[in-house]
SEGULO-601198 format. One record per residue: residue number from 1; residue in three letters; chain; z, x, y of N, C-alpha, C, O, CB in turn. Coordinates in steps of 0.1 Angstrom, whole numbers. Atoms other than C-alpha are relative to their C-alpha. Glycine has a CB too. Layout:
! residues N
[r NUM "ALA" "A" [Z X Y] [Z X Y] [Z X Y] [Z X Y] [Z X Y]],
...
//
This chain:
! residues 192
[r 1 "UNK" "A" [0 8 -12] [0 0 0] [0 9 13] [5 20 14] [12 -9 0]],
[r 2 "UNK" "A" [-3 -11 -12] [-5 11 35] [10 6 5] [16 11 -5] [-3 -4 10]],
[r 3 "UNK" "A" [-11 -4 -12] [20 22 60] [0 -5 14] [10 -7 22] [0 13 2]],
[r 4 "UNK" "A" [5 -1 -15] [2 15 92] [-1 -18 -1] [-5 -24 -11] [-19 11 3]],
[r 5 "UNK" "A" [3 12 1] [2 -21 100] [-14 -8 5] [-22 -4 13] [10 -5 6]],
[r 6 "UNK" "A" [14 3 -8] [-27 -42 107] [4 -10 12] [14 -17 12] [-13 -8 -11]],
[r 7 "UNK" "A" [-6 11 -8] [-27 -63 138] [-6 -15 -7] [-17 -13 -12] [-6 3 18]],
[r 8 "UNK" "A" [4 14 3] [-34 -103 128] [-5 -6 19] [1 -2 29] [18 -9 -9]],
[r 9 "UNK" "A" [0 8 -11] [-47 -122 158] [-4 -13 -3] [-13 -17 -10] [-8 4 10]],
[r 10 "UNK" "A" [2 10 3] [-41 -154 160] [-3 -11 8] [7 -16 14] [9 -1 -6]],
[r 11 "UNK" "A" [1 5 -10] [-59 -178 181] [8 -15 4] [14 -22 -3] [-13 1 0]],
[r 12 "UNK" "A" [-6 13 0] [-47 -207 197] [-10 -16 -1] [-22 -15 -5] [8 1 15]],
[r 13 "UNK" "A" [6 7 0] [-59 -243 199] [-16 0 8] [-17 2 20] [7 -6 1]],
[r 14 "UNK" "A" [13 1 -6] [-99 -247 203] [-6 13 -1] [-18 16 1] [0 -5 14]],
[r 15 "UNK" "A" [6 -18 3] [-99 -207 195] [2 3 12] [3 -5 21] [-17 5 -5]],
[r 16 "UNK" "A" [1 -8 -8] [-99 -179 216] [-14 2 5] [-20 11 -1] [5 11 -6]],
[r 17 "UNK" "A" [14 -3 -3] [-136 -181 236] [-1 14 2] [8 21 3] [-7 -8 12]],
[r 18 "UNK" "A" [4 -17 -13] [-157 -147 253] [13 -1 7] [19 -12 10] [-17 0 15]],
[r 19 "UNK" "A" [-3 -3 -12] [-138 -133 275] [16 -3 -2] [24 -3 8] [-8 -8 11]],
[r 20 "UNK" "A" [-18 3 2] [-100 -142 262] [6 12 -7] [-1 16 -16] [4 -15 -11]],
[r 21 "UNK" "A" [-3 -8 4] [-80 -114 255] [5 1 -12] [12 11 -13] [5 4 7]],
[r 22 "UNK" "A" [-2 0 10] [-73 -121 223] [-15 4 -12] [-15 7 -23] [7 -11 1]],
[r 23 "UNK" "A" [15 0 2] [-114 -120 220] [-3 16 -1] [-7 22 -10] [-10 -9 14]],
[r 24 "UNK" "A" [1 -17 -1] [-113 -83 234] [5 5 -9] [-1 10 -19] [6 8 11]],
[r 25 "UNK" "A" [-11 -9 14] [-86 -70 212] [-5 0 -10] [-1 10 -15] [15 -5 -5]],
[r 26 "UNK" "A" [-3 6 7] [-101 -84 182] [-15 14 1] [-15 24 -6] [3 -16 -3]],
[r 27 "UNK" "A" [5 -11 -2] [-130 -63 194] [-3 12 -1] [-11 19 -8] [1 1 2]],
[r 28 "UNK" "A" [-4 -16 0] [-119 -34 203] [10 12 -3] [10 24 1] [1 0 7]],
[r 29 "UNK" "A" [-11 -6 8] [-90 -24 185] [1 1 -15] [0 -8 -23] [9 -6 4]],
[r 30 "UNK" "A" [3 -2 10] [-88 -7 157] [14 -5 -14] [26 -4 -13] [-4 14 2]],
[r 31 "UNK" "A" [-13 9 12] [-66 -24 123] [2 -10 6] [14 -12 8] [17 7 -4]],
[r 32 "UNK" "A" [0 17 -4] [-73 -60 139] [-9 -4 -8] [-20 1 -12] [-4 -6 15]],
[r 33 "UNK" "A" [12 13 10] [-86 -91 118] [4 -9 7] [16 -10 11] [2 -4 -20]],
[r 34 "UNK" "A" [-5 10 -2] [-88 -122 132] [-1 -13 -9] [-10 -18 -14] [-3 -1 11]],
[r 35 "UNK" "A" [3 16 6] [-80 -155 118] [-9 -9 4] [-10 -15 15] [10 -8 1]],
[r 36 "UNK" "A" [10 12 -3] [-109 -175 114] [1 -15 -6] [9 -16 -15] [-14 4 -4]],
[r 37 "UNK" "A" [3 13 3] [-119 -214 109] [-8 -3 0] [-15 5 4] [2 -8 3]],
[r 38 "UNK" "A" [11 7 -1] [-143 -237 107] [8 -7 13] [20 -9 14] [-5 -9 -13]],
[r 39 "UNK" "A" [-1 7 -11] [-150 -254 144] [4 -11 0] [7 -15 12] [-9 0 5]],
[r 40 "UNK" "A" [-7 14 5] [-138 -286 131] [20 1 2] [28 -8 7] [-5 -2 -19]],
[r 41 "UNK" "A" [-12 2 3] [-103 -274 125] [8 9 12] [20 7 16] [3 4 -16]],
[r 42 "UNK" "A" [-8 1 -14] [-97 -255 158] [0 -14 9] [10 -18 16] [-8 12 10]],
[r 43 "UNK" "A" [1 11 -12] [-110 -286 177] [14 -11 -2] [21 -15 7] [-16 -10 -3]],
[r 44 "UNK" "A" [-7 11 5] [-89 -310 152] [10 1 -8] [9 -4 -19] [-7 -8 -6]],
[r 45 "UNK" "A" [-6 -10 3] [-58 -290 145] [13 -11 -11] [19 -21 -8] [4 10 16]],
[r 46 "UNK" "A" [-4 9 10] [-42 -302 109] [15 18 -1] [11 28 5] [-16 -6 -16]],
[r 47 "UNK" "A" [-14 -8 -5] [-4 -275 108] [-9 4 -17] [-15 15 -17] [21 -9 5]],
[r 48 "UNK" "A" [-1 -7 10] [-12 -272 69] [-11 10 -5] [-9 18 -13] [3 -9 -9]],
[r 49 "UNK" "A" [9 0 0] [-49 -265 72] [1 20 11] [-4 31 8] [-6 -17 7]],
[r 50 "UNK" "A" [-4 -12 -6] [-37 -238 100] [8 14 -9] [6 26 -10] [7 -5 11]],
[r 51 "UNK" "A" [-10 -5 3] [-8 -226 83] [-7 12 -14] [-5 24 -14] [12 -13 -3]],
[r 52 "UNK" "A" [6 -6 6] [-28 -215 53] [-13 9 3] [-17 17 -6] [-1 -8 -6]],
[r 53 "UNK" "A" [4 -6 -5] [-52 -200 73] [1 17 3] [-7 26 1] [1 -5 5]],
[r 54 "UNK" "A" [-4 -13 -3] [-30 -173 87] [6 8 -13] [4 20 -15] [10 0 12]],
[r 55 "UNK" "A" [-3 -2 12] [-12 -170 54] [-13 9 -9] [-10 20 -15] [4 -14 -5]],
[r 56 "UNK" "A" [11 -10 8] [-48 -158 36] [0 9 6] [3 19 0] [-15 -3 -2]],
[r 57 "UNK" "A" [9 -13 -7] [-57 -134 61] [10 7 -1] [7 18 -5] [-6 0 17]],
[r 58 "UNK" "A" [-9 -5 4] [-21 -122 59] [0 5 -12] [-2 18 -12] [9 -5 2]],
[r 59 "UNK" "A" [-1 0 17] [-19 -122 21] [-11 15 -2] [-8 24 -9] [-7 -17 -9]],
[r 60 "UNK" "A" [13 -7 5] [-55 -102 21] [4 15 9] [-5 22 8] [-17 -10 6]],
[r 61 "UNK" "A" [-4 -10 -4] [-37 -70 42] [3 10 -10] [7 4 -20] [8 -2 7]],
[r 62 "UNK" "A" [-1 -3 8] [-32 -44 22] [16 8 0] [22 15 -8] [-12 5 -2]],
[r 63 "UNK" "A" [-15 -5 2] [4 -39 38] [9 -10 10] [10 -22 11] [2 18 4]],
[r 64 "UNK" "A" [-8 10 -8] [29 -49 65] [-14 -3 19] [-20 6 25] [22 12 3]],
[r 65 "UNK" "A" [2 -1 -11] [12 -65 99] [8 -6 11] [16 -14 7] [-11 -3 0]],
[r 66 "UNK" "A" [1 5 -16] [18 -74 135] [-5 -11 2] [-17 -10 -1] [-8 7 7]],
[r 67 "UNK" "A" [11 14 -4] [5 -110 145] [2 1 18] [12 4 24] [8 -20 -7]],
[r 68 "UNK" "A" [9 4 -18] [-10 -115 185] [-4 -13 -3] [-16 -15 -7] [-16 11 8]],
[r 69 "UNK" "A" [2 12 -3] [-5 -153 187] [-3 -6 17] [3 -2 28] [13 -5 -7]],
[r 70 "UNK" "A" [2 7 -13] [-18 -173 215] [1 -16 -6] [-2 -21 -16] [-16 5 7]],
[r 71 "UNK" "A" [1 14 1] [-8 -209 224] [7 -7 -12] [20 -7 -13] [-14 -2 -1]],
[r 72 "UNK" "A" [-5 8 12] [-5 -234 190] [-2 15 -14] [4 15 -25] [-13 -17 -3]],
[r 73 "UNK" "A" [-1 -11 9] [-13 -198 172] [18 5 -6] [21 9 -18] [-8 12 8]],
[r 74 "UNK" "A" [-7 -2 -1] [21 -191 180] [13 -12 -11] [22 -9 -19] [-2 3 12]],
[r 75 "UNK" "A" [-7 8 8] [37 -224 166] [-5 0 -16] [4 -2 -24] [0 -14 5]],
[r 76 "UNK" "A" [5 -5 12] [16 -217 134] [7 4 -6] [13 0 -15] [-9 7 0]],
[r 77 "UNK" "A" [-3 -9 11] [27 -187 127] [19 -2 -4] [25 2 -14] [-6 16 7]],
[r 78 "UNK" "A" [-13 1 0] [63 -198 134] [6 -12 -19] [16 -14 -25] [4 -8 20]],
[r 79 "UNK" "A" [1 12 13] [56 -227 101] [-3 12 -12] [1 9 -24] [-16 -14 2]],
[r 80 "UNK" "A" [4 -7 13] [44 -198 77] [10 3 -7] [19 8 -3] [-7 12 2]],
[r 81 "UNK" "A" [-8 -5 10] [61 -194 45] [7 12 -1] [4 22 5] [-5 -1 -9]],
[r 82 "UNK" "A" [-5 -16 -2] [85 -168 38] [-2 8 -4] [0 18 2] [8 3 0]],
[r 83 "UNK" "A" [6 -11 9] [69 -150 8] [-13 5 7] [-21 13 2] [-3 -7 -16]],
[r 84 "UNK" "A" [15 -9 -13] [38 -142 42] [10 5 7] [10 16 11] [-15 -12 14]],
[r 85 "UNK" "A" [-10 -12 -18] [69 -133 68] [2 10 -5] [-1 21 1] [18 -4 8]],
[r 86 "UNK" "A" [-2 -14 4] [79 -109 45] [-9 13 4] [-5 24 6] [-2 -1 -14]],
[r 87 "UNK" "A" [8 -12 0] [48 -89 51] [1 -1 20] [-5 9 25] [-19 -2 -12]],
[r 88 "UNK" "A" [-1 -3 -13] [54 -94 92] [10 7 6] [22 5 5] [-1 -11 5]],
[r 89 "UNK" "A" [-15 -9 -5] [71 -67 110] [-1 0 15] [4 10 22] [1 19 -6]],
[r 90 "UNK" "A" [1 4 -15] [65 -79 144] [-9 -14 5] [-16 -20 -3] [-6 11 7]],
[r 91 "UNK" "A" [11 10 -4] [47 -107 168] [2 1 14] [11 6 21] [2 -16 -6]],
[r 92 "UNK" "A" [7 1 -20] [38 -109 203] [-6 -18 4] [-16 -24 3] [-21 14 3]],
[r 93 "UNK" "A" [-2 21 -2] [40 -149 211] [-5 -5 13] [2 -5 23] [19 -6 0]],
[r 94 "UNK" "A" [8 -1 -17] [17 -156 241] [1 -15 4] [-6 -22 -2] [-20 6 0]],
[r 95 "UNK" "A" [4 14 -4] [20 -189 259] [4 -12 -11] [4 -23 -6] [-15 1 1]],
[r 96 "UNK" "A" [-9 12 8] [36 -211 232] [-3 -16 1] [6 -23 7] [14 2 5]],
[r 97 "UNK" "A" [4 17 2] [24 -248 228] [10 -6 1] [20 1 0] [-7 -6 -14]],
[r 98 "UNK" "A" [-10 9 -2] [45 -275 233] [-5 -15 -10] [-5 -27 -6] [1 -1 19]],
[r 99 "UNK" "A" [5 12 7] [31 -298 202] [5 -14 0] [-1 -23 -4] [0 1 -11]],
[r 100 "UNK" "A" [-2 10 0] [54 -324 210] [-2 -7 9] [2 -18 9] [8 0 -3]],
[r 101 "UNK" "A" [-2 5 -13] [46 -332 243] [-20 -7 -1] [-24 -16 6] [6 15 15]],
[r 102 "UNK" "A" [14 2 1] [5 -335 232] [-2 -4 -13] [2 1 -23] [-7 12 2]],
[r 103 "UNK" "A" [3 9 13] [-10 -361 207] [-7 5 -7] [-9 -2 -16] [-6 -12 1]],
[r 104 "UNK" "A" [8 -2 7] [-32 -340 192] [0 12 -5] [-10 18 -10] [-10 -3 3]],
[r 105 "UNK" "A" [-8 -14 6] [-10 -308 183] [14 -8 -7] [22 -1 -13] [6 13 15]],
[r 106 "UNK" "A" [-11 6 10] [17 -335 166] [1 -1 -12] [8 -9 -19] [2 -11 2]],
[r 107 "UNK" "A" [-2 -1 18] [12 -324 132] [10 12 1] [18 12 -8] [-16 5 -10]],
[r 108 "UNK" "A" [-5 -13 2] [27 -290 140] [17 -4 7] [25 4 10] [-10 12 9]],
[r 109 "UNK" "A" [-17 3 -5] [63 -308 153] [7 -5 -14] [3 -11 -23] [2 -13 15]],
[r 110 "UNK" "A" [-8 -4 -11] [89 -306 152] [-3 17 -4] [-6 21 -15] [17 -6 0]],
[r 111 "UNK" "A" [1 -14 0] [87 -268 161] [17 6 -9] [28 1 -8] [-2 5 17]],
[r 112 "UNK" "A" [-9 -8 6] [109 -243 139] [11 3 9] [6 8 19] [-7 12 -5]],
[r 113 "UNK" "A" [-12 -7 -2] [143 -234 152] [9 8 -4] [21 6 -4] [5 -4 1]],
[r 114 "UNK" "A" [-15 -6 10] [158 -208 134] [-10 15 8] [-20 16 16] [2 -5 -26]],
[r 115 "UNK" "A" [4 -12 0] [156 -170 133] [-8 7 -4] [-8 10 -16] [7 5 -3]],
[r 116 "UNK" "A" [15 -10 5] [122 -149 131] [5 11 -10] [10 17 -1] [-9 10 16]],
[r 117 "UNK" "A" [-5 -10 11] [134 -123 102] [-11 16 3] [-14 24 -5] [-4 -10 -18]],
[r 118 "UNK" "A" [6 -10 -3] [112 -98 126] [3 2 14] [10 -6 20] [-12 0 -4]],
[r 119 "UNK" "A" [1 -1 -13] [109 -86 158] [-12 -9 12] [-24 -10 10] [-2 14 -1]],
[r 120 "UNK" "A" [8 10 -5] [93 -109 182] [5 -1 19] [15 -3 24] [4 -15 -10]],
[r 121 "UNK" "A" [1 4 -16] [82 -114 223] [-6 -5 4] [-18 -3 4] [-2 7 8]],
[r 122 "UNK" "A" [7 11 -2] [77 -145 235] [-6 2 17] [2 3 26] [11 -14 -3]],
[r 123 "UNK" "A" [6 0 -11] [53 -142 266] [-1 -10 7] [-11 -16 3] [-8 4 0]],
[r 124 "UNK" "A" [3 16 -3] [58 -176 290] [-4 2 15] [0 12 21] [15 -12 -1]],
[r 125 "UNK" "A" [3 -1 -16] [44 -183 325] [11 -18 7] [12 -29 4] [-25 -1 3]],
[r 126 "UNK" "A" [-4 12 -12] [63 -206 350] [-7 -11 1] [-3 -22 -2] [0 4 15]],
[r 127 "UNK" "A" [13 14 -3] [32 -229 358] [-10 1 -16] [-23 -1 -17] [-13 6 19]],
[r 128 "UNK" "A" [7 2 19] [22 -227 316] [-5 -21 4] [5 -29 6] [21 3 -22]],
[r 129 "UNK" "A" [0 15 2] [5 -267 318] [-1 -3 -14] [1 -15 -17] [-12 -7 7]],
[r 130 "UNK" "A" [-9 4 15] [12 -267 281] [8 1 -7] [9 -3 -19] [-3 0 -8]],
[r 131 "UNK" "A" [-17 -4 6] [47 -256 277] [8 2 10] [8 14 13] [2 14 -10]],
[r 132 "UNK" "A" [-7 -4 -8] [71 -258 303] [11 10 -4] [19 9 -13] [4 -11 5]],
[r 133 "UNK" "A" [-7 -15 2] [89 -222 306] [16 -5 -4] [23 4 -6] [1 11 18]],
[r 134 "UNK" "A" [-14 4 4] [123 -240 296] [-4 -3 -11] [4 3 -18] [8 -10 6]],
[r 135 "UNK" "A" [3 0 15] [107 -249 262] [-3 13 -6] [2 15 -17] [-11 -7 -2]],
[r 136 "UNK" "A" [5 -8 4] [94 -219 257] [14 11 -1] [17 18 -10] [-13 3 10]],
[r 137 "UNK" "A" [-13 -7 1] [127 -203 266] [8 -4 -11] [15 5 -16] [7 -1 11]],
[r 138 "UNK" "A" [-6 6 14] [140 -225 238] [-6 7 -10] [1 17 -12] [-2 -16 -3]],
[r 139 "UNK" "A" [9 -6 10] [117 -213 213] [6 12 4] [17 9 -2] [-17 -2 1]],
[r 140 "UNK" "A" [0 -14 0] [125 -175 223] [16 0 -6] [19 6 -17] [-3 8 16]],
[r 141 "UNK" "A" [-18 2 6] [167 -184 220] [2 1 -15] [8 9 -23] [7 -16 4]],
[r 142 "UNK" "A" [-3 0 18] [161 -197 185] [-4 10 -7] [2 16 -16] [-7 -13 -8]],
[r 143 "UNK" "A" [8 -9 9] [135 -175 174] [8 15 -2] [4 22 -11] [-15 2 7]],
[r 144 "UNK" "A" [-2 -10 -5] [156 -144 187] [-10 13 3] [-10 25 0] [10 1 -6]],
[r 145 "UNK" "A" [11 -6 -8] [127 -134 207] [5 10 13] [15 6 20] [-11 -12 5]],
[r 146 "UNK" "A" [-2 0 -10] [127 -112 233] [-4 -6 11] [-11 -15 5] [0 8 0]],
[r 147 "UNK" "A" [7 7 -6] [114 -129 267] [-11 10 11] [-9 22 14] [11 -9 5]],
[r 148 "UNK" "A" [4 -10 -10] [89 -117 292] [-6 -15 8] [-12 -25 4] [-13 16 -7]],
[r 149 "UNK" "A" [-1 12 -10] [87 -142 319] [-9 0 13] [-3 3 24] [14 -2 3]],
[r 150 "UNK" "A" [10 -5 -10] [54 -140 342] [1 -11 13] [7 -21 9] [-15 0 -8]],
[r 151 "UNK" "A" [-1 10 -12] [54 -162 375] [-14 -3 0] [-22 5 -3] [6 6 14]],
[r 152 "UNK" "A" [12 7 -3] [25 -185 381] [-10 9 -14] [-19 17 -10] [-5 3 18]],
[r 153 "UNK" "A" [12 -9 8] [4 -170 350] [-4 -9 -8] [-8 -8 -19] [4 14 -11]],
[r 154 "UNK" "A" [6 13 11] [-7 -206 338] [0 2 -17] [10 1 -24] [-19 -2 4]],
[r 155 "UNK" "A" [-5 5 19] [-13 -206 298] [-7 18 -1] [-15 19 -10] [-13 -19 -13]],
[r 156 "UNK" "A" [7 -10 3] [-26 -170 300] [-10 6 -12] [-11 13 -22] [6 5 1]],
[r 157 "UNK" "A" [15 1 6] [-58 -172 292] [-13 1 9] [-11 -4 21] [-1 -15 -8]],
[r 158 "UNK" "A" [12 -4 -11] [-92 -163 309] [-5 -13 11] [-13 -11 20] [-15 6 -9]],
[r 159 "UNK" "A" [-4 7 -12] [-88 -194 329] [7 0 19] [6 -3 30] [6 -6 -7]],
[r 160 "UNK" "A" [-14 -5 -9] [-59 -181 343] [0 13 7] [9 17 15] [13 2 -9]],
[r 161 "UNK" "A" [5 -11 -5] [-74 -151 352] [7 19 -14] [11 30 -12] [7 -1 21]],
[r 162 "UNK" "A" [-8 -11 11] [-63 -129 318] [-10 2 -4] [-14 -10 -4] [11 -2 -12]],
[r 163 "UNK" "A" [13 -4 6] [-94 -116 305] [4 9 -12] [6 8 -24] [-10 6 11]],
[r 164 "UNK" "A" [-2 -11 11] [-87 -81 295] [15 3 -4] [20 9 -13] [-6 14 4]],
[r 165 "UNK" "A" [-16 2 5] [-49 -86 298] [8 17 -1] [16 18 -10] [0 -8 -18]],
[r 166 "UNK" "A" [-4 -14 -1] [-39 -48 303] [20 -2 -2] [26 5 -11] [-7 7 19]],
[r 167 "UNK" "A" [-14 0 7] [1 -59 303] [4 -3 -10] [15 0 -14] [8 -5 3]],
[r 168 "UNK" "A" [0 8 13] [-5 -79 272] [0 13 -12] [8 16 -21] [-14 -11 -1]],
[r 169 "UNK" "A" [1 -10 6] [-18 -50 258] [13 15 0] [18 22 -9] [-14 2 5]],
[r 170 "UNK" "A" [-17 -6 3] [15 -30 267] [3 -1 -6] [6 7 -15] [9 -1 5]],
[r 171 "UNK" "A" [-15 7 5] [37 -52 255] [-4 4 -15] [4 11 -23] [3 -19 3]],
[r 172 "UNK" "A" [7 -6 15] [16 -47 221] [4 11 -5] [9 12 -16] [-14 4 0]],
[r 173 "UNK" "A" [-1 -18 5] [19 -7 222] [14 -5 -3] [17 -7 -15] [-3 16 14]],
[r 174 "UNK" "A" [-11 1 2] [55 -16 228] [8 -5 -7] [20 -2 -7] [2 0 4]],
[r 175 "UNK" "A" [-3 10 11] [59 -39 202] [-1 11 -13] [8 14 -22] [-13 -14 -1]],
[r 176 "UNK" "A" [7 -15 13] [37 -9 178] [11 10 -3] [16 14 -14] [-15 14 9]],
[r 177 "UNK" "A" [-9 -17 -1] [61 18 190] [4 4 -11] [-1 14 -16] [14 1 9]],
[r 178 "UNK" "A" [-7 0 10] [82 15 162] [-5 6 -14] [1 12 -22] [4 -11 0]],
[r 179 "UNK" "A" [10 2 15] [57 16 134] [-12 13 4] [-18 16 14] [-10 -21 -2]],
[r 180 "UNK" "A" [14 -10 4] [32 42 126] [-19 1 5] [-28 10 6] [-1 -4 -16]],
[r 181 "UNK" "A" [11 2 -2] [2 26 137] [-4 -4 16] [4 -14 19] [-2 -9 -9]],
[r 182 "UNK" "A" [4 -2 -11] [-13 27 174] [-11 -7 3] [-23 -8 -1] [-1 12 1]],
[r 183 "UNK" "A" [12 12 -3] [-28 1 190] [-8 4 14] [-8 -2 25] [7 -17 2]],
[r 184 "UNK" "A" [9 -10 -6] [-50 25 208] [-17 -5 2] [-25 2 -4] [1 13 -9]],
[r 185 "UNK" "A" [22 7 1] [-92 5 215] [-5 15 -9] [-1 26 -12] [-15 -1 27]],
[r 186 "UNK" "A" [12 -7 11] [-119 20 193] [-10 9 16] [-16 20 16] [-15 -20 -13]],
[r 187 "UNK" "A" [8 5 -14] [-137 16 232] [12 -3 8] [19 -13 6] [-11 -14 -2]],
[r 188 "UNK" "A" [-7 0 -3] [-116 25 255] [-3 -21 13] [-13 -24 19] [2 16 4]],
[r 189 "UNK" "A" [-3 14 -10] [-104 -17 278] [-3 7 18] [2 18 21] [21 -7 -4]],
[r 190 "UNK" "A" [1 -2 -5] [-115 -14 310] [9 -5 10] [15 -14 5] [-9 1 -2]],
[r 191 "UNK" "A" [-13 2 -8] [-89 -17 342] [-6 -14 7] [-13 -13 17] [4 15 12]],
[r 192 "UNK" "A" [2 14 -15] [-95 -57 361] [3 2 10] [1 -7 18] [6 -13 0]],
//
């Protein structure tokens, strides 16, 4: 088995389009896979349909990884079984869904409340319009996430003006630090 972890990225609802930093990374960084679907099941998001999703792509590593959740990616991965957490030795939790507040992320509620069995940093913005930063702060409490708490950074996403996400990508390295493997581009990200 490896040593080096791979990163997982995990998109959120409707997927990660061009131009979303979860799009770049997936890219341009080296030991990333991303979780894919059929366009049906980002659009029309079923929790068990997801959940097994990240679980294969996990399963199919050949050791421990990293997940880069965005959005409902994040409540996803928070549902995955424990015989997949096992193999997770970190996550980076971007923007966080709020499935109960939206009719068409209400398969994935109620959200998990308990302790992540890894290291974990929940990324929230103030003005998030799909998770108010006090939910999201909930989610980090239970999860025992750390927090990183952006002002006005809407759902950070290339809407929001995150494209290539250069702190995101920090927080990553600094998430890596620990572990063997270096989340260093193939091609070096260019500065926005």
């Amino acid at each position: 088995m490896s040593s080096q972890p791979t990163l997982v990225i995990v998109p959120g609802w409707r997927n990660s389009g061009p131009g979303h930093w979860q799009s770049l990374w997936s890219e341009r960084l080296g030991h990333a896979v991303r979780v894919e679907m059929a366009e049906d099941d980002w659009l029309r998001p079923k929790r068990n349909v997801w959940v097994q999703a990240i679980a294969s792509v996990i399963r199919a590593q050949p050791g421990p990884v990293v997940v880069a959740a965005h959005s409902l990616g994040c409540i996803a991965t928070t549902h995955l079984p424990s015989e997949v957490v096992r193999q997770i030795r970190g996550a980076l939790l971007v923007a966080p869904a709020d499935p109960e507040r939206r009719g068409v992320l209400a398969d994935f509620a109620p959200v998990p409340y308990q302790p992540l069995p890894y290291r974990s940093v929940v990324v929230a913005s103030t003005n998030d319009p799909f998770c108010p930063i006090r939910t999201a702060g909930a989610y980090a409490r239970s999860w025992g996430s750390e927090v990183v708490r952006l002002q006005n950074a809407g759902h950070i996403n290339v809407e929001s003006g995150h494209g290539e996400w250069p702190l995101g990508l920090a927080l990553l390295q600094s998430l890596m630090a620990e572990h063997s493997w270096s989340a260093q581009p193939q091609t070096e990200l260019e500065s926005v």
